[in-house]
N, C-alpha and C positions, 0 to 999 in steps of 0.2 A: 544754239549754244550759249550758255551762259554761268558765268562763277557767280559765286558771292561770297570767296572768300579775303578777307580784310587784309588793308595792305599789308605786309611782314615787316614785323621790327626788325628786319636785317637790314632791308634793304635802306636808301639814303634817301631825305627830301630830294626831288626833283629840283634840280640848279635851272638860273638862267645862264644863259649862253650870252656871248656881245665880241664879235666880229668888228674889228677894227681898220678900215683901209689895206686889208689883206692882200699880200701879193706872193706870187711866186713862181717863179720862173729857174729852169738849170741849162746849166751849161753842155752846149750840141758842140760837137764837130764843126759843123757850120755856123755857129754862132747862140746870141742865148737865144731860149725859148721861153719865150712868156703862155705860163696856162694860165695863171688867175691874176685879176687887175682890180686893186681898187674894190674888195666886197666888203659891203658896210650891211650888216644883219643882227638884228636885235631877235633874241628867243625865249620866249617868256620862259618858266617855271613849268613840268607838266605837258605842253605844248609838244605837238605832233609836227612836224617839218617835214613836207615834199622837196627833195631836191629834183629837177627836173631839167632837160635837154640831151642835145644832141651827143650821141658818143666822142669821148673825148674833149668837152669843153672845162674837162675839169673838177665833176662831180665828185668821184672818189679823193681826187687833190685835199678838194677841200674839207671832205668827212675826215682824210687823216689830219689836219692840221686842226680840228677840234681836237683829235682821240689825242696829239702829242707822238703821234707815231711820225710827225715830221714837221716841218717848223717852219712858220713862212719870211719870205726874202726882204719882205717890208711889211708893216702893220704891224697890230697884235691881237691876239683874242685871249680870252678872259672866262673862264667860268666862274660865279658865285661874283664876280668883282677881281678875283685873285689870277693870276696870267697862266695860263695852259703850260703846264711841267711835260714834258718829256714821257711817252707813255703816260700818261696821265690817271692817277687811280681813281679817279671820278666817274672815269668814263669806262663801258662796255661798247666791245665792235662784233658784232656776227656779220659774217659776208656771204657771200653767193653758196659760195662751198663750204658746207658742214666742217672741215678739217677734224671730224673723229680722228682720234685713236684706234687705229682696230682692232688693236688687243686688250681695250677694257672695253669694260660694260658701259652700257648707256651711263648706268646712276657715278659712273666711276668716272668719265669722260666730266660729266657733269662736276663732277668736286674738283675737277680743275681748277673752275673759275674761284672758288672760295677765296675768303683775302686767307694771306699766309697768317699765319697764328690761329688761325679758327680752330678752337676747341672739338675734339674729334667726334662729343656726341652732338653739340650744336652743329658742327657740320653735319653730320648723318640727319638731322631733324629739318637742316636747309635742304639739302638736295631732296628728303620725303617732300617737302613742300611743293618743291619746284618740279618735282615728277606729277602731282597733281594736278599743277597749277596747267602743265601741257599735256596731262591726260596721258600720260606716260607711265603710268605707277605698274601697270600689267606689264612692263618692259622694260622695267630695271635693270635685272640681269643678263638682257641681251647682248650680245656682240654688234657693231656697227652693219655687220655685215649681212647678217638677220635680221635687219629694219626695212622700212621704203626709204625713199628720198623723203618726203615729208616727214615722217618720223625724225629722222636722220637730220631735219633743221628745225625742228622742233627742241631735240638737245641741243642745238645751237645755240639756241638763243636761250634755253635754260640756262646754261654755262656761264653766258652773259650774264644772265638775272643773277648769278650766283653770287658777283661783286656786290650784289644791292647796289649800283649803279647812279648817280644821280642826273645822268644823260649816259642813254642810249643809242649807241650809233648802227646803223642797220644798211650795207653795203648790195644793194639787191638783193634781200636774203631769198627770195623766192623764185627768182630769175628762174632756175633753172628747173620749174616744178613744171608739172603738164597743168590746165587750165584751174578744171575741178579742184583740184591739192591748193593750188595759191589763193584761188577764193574761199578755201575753208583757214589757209593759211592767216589772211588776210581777217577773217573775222575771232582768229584765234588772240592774234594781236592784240585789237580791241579788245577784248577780255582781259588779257595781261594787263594790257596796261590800265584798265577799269582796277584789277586789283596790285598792281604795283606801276603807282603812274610816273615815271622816271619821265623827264625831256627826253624825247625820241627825233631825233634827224634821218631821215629816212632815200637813200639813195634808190631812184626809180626808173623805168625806159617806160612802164604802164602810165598813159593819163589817168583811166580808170580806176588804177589801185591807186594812185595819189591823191583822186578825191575819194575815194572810197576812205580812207582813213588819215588823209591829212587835216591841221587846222587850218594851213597855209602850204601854200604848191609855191614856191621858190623856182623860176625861171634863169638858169645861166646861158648865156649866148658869148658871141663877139660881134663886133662891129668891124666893115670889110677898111676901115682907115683907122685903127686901131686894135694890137696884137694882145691876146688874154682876155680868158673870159669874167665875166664877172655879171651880176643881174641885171636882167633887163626887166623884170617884170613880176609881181609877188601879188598872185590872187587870195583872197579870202574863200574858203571855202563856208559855208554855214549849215548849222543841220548837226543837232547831235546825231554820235556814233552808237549803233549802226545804224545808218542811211540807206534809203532807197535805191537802189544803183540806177534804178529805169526811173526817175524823179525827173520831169523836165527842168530844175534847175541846174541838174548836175550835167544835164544835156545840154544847155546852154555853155556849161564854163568848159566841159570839152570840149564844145567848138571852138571859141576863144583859144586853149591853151593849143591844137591840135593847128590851131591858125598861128597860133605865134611860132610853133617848130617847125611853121612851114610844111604842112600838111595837110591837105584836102579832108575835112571833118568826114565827107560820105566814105573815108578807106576806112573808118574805124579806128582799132587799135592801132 
């Protein structure tokens, strides 16, 4: 599989990201809760990000408090230099779950995401693109309900692309696909973003799919004398995309990473 079509003038340069002593914790019944402590992350321009660890350390936490869907308790972040606004219109999120519409069509679900004032034939000409771009075009007119799952987060993330986005936030989008579907999903990606290269932060449980298409695999953990998570540990992955997935180098950094979550590298995934 492979595009070669040129990035779209819609869409936005790719921003860097810059994570300031982030924290944030809310308030229990029993007391506060600290999920995130202290994360300090710089993201180039462009730039693929693995988020990675254990359920619950706070992953998605901190995807929203790029996106501006939620603000944190201490620190600040920053995209381009300028400080993360509230919902933020820089940013795209697609998540685990497609959230279709079921009563429009793919290409209709998709002009969602368009910014509001989009002139009504350049929007008809971004969503043609973006049906392309994920091989969608035969299934414009369909209902959500007449797709696959794959299909089905393939408009996901069209939708997304639809802001021209200049970081891209990706909340498991694949989670919930059977194996074959995530690895086709997985090299779809790569293409996208070959041809519209937004900063992408990438929320994951796969080691596999993180090096499969991260530049950096981002590790969050805690420590058992201190509450909230925050990194432990940020590998370089190397090797243009697409990579070999059976490459002994990538066998190498999944042991590593499979040893840092505390997992016996021979269980695999």
């Amino acid at each position: 599989m492979s595009l070669t079509a040129p990035a779209s003038a819609t869409a936005t340069p790719a921003l860097p990201v810059s994570l300031n002593g982030v924290g944030r914790s809310f308030t229990a019944v029993d007391g506060e809760r600290i999920v995130l402590r202290d994360v300090e992350l710089r993201i180039a321009p462009g730039e693929i990000v693995a988020l990675l660890g254990p359920s619950g350390c706070g992953k998605s936490t901190l995807l929203r408090q790029i996106s501006g869907l939620d603000r944190p308790t201490s620190g600040s972040l920053t995209i381009d230099g300028s400080r993360v606004a509230p919902a933020d219109q820089r940013c795209a999120v697609a998540f685990q779950e497609p959230r279709l519409l079921p009563w429009r069509t793919v290409a209709r679900n998709i002009e969602l995401g368009l910014p509001r004032g989009t002139d009504r034939k350049r929007g008809a000409e971004r969503v043609s693109e973006l049906l392309e771009l994920v091989q969608l075009g035969h299934a414009a007119g369909q209902k959500p309900r007449e797709i696959s799952g794959g299909m089905a987060q393939r408009v996901s993330l069209a939708r997304a692309l639809a802001r021209g986005p200049g970081v891209l936030l990706l909340d498991e989008p694949f989670g919930a696909l059977d194996a074959l579907t995530r690895l086709t999903m997985q090299d779809l990606l790569i293409d996208i973003h070959r041809a519209e290269p937004a900063t992408i932060v990438l929320v994951t449980h796969d080691v596999d799919e993180a090096l499969a298409l991260a530049d950096r695999v981002v590790l969050l953990g805690t420590r058992f004398d201190r509450p909230g998570a925050t990194i432990s540990r940020i590998i370089d992955v190397p090797g243009a995309r697409p990579r070999d997935r059976a490459s002994t180098v990538l066998a190498r950094l999944r042991a590593q990473l499979l040893e840092a979550l505390g997992v016996p590298s021979h269980h695999g995934r």
